[in-house]
N, CA, C and O atoms as a Tinker XYZ file with bonds, in Angstrom:
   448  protein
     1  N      0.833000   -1.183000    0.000000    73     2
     2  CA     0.000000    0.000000    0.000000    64     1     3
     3  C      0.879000    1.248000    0.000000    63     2     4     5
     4  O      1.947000    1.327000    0.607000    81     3
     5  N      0.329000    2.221000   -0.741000    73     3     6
     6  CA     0.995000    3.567000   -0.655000    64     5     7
     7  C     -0.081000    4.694000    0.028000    63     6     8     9
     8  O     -1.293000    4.491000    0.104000    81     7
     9  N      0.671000    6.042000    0.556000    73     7    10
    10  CA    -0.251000    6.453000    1.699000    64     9    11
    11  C      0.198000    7.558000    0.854000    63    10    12    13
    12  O      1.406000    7.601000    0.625000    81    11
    13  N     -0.953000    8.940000    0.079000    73    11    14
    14  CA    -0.154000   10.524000   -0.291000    64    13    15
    15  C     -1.301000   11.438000    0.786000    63    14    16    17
    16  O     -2.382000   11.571000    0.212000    81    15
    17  N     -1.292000   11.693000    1.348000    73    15    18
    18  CA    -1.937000   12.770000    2.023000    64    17    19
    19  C     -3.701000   13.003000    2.238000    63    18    20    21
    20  O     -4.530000   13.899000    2.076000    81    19
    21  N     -3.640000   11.354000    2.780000    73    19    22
    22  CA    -4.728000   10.176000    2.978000    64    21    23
    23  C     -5.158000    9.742000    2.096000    63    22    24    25
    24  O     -6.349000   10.045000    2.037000    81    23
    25  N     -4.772000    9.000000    1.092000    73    23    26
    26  CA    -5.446000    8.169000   -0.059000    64    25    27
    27  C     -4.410000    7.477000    0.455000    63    26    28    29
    28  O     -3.559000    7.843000    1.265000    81    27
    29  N     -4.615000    6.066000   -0.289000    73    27    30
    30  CA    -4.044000    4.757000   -0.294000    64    29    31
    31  C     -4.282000    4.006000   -1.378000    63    30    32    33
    32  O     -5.341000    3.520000   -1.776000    81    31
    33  N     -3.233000    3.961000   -1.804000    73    31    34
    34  CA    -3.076000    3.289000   -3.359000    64    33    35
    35  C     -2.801000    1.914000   -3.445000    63    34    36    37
    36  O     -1.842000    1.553000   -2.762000    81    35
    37  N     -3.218000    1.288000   -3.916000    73    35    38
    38  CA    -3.161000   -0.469000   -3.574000    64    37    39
    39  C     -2.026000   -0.623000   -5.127000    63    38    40    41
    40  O     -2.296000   -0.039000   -6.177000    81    39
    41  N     -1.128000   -1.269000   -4.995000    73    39    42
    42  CA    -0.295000   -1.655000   -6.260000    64    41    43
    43  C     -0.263000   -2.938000   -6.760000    63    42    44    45
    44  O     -0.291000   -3.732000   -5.819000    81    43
    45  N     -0.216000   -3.481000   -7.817000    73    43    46
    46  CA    -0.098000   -4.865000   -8.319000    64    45    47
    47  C      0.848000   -4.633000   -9.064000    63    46    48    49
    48  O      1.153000   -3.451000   -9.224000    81    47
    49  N      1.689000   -5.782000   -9.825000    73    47    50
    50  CA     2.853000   -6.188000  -11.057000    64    49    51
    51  C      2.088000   -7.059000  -12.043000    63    50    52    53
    52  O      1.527000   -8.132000  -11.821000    81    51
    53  N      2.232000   -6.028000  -13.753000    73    51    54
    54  CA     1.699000   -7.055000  -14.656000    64    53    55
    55  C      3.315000   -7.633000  -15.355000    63    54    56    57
    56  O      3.777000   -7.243000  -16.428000    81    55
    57  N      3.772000   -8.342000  -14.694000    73    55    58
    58  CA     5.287000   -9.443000  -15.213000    64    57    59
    59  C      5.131000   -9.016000  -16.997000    63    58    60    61
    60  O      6.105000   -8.534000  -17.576000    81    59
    61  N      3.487000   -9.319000  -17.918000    73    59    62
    62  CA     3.744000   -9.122000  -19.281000    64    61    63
    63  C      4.360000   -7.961000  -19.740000    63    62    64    65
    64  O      5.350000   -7.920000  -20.470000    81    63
    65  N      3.562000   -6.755000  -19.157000    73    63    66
    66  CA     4.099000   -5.691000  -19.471000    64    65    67
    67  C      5.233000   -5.115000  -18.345000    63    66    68    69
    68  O      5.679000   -4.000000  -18.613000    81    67
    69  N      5.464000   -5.410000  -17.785000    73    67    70
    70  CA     6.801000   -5.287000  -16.750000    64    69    71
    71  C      6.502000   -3.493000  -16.117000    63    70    72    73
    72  O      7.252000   -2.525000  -16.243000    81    71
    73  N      5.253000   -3.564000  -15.493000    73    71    74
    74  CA     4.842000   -2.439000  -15.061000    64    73    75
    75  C      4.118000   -2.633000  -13.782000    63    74    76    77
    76  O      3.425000   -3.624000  -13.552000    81    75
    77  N      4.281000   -1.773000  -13.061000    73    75    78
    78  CA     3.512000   -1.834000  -11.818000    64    77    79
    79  C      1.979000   -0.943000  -12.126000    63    78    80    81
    80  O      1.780000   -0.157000  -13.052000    81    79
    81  N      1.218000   -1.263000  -11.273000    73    79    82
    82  CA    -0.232000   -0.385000  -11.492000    64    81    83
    83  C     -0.648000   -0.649000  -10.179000    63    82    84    85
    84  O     -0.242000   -1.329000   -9.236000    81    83
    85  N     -1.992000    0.430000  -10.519000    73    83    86
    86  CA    -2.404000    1.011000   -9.220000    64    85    87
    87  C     -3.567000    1.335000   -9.174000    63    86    88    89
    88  O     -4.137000    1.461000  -10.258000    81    87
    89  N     -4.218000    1.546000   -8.118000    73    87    90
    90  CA    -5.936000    2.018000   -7.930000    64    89    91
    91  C     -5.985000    2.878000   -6.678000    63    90    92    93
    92  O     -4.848000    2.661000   -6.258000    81    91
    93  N     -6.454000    3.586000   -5.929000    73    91    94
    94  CA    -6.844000    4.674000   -5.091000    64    93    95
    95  C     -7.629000    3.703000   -4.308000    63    94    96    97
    96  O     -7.045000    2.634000   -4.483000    81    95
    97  N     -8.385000    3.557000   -3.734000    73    95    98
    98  CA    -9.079000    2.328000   -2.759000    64    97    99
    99  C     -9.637000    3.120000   -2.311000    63    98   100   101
   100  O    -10.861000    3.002000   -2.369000    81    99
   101  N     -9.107000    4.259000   -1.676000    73    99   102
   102  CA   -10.391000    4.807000   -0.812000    64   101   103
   103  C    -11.154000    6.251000   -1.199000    63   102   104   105
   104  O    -11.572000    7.001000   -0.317000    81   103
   105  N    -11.248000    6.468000   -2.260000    73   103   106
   106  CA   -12.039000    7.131000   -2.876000    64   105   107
   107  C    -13.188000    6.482000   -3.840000    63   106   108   109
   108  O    -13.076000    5.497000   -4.569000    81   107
   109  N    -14.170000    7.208000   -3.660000    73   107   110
   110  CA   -15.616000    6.981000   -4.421000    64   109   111
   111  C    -15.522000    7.324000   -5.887000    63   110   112   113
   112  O    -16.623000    7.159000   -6.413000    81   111
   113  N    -14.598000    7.745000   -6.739000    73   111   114
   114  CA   -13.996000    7.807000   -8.073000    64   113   115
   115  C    -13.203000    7.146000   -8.629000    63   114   116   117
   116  O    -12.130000    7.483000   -8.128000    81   115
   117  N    -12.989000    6.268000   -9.489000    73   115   118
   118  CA   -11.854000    5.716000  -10.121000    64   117   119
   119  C    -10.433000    6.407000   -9.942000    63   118   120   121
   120  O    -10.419000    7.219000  -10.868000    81   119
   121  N     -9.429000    6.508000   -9.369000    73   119   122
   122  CA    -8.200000    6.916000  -10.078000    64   121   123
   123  C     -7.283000    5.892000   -9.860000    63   122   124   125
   124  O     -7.207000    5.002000   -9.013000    81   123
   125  N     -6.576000    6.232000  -10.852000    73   123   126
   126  CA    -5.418000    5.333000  -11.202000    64   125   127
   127  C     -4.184000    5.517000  -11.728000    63   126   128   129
   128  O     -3.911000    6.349000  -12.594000    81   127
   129  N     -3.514000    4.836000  -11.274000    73   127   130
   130  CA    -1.606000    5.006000  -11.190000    64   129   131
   131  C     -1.141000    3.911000  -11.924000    63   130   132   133
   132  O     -1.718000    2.824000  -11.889000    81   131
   133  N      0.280000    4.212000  -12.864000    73   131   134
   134  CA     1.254000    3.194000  -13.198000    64   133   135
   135  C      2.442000    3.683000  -13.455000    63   134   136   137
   136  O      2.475000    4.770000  -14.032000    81   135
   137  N      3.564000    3.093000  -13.140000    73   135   138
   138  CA     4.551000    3.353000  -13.605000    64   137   139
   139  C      5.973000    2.076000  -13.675000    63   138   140   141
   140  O      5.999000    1.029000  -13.028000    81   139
   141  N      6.660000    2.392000  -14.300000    73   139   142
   142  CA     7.918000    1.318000  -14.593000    64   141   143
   143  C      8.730000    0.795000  -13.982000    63   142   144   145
   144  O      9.345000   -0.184000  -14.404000    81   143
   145  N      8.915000    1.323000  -12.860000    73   143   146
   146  CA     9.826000    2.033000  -11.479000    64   145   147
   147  C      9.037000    1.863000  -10.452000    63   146   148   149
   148  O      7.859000    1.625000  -10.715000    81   147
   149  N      9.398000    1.926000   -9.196000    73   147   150
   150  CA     8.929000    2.342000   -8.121000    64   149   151
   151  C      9.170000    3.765000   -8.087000    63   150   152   153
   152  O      8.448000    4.392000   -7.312000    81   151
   153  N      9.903000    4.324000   -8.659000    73   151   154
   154  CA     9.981000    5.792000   -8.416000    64   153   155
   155  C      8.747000    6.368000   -9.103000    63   154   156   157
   156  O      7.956000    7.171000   -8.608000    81   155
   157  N      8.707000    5.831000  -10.324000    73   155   158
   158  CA     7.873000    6.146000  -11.258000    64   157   159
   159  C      6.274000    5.870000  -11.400000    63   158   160   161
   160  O      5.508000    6.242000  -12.288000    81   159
   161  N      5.999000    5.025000  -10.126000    73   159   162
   162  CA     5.024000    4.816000   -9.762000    64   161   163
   163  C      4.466000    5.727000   -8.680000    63   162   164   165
   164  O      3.428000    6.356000   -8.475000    81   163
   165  N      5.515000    5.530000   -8.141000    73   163   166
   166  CA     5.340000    6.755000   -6.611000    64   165   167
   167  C      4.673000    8.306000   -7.163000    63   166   168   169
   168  O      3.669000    8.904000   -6.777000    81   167
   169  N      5.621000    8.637000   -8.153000    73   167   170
   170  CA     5.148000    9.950000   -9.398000    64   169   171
   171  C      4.060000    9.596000   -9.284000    63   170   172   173
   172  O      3.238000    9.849000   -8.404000    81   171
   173  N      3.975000    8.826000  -10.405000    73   171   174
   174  CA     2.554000    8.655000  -10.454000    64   173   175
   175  C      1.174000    8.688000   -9.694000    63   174   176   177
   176  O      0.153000    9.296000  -10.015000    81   175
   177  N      1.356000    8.049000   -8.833000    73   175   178
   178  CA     0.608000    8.022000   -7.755000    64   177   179
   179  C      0.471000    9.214000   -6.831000    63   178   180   181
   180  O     -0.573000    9.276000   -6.182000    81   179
   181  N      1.498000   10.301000   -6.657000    73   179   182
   182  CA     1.228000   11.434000   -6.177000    64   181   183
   183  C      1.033000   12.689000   -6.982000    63   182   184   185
   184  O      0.784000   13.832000   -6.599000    81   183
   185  N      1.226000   12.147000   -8.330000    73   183   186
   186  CA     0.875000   13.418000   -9.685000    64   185   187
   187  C     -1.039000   13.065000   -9.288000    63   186   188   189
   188  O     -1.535000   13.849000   -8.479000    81   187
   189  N     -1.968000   11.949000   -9.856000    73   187   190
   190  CA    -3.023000   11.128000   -9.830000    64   189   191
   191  C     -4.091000   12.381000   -8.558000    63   190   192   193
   192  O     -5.014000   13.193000   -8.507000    81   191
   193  N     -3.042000   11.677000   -7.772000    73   191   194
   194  CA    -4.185000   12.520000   -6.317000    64   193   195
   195  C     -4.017000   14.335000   -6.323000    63   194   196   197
   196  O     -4.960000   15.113000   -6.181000    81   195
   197  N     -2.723000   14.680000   -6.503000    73   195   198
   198  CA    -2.957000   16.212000   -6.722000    64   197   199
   199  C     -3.718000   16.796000   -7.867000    63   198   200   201
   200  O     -4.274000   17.894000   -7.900000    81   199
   201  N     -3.651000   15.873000   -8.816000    73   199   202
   202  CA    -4.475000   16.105000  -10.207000    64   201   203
   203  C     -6.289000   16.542000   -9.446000    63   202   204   205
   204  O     -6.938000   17.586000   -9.390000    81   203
   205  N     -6.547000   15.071000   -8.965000    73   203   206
   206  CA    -8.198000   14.703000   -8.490000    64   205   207
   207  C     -8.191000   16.455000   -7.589000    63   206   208   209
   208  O     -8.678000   17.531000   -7.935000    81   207
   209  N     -7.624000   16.161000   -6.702000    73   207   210
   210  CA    -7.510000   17.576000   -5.527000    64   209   211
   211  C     -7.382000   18.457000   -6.186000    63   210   212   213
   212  O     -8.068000   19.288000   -5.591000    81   211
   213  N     -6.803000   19.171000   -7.436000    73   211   214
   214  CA    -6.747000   20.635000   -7.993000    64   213   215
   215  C     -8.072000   20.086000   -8.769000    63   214   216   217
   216  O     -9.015000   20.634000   -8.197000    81   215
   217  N     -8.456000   19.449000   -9.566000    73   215   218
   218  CA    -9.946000   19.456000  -10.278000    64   217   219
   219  C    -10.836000   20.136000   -9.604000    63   218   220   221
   220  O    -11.381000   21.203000   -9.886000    81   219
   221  N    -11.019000   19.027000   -8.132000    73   219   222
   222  CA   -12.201000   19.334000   -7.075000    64   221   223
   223  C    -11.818000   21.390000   -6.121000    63   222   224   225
   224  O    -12.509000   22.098000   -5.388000    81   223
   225  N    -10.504000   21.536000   -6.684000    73   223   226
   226  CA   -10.584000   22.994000   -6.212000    64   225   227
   227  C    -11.230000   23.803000   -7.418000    63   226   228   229
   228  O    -11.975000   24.760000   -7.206000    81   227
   229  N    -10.875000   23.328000   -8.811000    73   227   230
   230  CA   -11.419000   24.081000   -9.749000    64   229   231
   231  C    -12.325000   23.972000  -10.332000    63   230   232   233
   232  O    -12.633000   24.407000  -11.441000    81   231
   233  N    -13.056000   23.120000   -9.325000    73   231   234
   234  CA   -14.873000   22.765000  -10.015000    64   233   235
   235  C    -15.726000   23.255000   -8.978000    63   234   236   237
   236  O    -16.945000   23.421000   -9.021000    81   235
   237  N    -14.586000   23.555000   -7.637000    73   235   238
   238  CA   -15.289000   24.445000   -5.928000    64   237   239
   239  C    -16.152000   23.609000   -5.348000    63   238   240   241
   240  O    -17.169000   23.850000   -4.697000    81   239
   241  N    -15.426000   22.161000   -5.776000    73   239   242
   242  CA   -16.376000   21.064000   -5.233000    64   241   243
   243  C    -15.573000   20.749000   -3.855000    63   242   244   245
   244  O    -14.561000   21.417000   -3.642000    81   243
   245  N    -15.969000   19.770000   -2.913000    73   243   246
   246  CA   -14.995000   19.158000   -1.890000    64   245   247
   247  C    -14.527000   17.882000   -2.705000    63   246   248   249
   248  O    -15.171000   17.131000   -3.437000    81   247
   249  N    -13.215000   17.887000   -2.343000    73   247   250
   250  CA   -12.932000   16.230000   -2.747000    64   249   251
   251  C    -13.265000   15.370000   -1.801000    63   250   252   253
   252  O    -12.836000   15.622000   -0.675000    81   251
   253  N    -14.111000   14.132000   -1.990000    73   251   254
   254  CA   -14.159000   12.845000   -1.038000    64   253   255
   255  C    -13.299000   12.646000   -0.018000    63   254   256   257
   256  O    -12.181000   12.177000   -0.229000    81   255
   257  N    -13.700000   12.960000    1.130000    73   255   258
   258  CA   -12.659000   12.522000    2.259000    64   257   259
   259  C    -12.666000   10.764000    2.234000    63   258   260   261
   260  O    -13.622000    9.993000    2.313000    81   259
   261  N    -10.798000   10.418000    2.055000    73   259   262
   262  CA   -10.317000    9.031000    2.332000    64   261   263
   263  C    -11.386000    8.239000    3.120000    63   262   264   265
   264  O    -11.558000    7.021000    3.070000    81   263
   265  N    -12.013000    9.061000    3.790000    73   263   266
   266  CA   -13.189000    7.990000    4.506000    64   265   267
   267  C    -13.815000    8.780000    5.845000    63   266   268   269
   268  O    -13.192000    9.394000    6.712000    81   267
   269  N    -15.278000    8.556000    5.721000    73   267   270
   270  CA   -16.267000    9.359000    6.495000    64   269   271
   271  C    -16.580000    9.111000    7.835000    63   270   272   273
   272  O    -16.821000    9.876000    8.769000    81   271
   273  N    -16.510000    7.428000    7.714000    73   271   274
   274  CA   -16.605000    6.829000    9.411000    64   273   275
   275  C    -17.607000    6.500000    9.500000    63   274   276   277
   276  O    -18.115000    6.551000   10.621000    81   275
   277  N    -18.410000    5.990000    8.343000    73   275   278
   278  CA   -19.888000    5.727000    7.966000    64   277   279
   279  C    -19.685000    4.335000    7.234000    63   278   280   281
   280  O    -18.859000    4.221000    6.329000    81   279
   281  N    -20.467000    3.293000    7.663000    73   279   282
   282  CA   -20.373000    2.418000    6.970000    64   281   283
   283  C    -22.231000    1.712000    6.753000    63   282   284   285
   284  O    -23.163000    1.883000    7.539000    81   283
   285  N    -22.240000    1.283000    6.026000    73   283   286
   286  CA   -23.532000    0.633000    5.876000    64   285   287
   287  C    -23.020000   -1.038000    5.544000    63   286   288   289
   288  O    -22.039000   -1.502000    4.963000    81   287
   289  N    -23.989000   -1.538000    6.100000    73   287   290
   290  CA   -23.620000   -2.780000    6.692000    64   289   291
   291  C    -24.546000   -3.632000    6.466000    63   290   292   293
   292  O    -25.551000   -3.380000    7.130000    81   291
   293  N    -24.682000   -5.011000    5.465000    73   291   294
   294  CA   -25.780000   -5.772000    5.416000    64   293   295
   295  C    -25.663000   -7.059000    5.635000    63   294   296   297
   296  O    -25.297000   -7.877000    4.790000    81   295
   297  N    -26.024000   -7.341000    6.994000    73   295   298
   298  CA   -25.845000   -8.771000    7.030000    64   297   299
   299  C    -27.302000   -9.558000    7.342000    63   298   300   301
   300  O    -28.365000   -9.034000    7.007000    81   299
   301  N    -27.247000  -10.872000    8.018000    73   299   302
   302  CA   -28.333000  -11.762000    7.805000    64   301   303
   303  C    -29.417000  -11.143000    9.406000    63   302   304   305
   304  O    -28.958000  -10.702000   10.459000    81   303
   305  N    -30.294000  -11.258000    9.184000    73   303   306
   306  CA   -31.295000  -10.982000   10.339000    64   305   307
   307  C    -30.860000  -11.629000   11.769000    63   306   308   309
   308  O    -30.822000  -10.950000   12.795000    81   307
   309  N    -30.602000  -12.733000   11.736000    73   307   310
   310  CA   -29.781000  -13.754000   12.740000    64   309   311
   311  C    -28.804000  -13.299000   13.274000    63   310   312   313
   312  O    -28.556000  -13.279000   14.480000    81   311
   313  N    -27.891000  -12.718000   12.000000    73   311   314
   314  CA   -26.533000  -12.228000   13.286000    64   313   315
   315  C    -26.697000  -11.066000   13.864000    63   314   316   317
   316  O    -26.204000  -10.574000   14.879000    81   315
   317  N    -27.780000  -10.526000   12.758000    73   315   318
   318  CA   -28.127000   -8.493000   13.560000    64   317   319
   319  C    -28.500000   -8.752000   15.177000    63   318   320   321
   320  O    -28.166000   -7.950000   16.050000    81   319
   321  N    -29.490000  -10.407000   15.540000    73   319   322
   322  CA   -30.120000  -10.304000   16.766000    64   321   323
   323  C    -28.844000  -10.793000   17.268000    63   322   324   325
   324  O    -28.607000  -10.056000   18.225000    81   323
   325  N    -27.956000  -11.574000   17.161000    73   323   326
   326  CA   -26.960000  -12.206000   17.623000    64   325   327
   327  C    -26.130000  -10.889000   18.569000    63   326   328   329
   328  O    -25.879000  -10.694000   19.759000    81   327
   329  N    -25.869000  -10.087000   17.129000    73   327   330
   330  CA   -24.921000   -8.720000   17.825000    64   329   331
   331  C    -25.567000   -8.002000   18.970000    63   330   332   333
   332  O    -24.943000   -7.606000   19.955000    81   331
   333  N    -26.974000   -7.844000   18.764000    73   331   334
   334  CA   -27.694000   -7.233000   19.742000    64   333   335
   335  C    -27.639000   -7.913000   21.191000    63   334   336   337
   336  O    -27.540000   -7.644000   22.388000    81   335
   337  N    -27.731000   -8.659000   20.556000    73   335   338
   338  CA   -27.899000   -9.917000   22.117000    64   337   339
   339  C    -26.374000   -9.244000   22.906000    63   338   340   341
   340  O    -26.355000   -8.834000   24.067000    81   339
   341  N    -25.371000   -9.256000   22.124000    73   339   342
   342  CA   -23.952000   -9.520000   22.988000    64   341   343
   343  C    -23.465000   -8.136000   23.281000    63   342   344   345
   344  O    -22.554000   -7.939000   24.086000    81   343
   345  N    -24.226000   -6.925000   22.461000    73   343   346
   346  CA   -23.801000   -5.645000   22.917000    64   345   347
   347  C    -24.392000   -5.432000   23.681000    63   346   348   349
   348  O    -23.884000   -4.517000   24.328000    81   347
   349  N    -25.525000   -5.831000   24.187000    73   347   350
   350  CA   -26.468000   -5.661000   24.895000    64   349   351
   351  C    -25.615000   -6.605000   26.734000    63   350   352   353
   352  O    -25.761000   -6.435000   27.945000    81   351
   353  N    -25.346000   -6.908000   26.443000    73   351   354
   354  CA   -24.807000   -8.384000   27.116000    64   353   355
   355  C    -23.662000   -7.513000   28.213000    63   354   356   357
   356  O    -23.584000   -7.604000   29.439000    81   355
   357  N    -22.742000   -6.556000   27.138000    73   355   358
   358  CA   -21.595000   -6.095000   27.192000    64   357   359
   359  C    -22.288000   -4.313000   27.927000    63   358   360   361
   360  O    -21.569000   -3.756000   28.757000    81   359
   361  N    -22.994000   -3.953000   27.712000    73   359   362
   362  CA   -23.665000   -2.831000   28.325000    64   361   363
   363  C    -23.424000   -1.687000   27.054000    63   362   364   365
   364  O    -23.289000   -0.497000   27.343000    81   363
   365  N    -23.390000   -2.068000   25.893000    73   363   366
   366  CA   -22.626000   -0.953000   25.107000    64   365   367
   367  C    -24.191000   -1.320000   23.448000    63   366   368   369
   368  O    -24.785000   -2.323000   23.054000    81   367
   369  N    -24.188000    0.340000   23.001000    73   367   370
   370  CA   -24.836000   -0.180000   21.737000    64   369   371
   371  C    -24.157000   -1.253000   20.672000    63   370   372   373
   372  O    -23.108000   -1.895000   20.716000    81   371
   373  N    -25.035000   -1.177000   19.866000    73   371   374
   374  CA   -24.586000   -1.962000   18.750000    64   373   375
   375  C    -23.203000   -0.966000   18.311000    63   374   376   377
   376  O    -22.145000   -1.589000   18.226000    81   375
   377  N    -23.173000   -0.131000   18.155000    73   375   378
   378  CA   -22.488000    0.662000   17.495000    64   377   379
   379  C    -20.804000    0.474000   17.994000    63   378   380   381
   380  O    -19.757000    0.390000   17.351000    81   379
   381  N    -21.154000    0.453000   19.608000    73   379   382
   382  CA   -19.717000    0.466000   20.303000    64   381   383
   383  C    -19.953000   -0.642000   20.363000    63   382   384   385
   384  O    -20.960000   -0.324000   20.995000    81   383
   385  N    -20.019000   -1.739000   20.320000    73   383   386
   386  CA   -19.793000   -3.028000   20.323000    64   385   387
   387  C    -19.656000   -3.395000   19.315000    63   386   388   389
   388  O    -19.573000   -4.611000   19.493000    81   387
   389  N    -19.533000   -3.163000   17.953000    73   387   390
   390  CA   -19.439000   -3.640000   16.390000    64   389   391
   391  C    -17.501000   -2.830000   16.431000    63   390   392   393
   392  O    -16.422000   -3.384000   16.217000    81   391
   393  N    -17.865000   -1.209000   16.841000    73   391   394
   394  CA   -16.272000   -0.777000   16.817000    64   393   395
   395  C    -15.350000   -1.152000   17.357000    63   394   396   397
   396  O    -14.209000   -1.278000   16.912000    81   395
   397  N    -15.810000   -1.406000   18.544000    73   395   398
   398  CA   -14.622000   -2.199000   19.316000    64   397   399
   399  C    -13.986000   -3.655000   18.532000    63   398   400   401
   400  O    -12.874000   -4.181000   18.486000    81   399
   401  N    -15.116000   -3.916000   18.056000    73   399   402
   402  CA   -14.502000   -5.628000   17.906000    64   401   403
   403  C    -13.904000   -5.561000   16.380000    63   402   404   405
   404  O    -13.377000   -6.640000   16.106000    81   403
   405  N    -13.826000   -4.584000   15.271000    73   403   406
   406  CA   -12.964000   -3.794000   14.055000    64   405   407
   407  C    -11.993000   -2.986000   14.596000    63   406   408   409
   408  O    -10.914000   -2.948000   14.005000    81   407
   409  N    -12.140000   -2.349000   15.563000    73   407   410
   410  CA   -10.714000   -2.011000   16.319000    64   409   411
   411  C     -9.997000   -3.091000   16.012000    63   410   412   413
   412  O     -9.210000   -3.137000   15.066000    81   411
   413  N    -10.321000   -4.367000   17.094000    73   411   414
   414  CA    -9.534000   -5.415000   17.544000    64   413   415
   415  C     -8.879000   -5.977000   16.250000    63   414   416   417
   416  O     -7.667000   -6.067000   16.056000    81   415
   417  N     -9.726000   -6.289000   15.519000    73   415   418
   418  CA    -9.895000   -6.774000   14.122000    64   417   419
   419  C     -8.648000   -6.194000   13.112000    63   418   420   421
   420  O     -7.925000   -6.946000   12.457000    81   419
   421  N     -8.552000   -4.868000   13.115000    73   419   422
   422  CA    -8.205000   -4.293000   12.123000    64   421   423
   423  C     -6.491000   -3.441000   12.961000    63   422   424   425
   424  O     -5.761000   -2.558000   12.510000    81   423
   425  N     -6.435000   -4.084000   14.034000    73   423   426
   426  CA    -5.153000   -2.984000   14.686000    64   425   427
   427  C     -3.992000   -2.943000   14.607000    63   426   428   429
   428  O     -3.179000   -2.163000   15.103000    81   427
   429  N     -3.816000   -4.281000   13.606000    73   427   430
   430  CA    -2.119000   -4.805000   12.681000    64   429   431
   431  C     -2.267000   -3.570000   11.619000    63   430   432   433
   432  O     -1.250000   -2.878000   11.561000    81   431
   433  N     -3.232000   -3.204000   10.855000    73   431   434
   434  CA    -2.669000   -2.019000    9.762000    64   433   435
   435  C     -3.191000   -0.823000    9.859000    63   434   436   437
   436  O     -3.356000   -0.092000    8.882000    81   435
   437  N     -3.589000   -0.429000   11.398000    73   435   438
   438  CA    -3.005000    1.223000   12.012000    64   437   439
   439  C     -2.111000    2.083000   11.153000    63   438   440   441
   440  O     -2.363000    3.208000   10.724000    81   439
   441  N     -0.938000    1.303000   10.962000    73   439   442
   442  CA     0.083000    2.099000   10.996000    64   441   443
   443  C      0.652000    2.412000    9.266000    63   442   444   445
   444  O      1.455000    3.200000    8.765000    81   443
   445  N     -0.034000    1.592000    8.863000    73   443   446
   446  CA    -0.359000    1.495000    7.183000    64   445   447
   447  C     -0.891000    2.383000    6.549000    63   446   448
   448  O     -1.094000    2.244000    5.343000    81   447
């Protein structure tokens, strides 16, 4: 993963064409990176996001924040009562009892 000034760029290697590529992950728009190099990817990848960011200044739009802290969530009726049951259990809503346990979940790539 690459990090420019909260986006995160996920990278892959196509071996045919002997190029690295790239996607933005946490934006609600397509963008996309490649380059030959790691240097040249890195370019890339930080030309990509200042590009998106001067557009959204010169269209006087906001650009998509990396992420809102909003998630919508669809799972089976069973586990919705399940969760309820155990946040409930735990003295905490659904809400703090779903975060806590994606805290736990997710606290190896903090630092990523």
């Amino acid at each position: 993963m690459m990090n420019y000034k909260g986006y995160l760029g996920k990278v892959d290697y196509d071996d045919e064409a002997q190029t690295f590529y790239g996607t933005v992950i946490n934006a609600n728009v397509l963008i996309s990176f490649r380059g030959s190099s790691v240097g040249k990817l890195k370019k890339s990848f930080h030309d990509v996001v200042d590009t998106y960011l001067d557009d959204c200044k010169k269209e006087k739009k906001s650009p998509e924040k990396p992420y809102s802290g909003k998630i919508t969530l669809r799972i089976p009726p069973e586990v919705h009562r399940r969760i309820a049951i155990k946040a409930a259990e735990c003295k905490e809503s659904m809400n703090e009892y779903l975060e806590k346990l994606l805290e736990q979940e997710t606290a190896d790539v903090a630092s990523k």
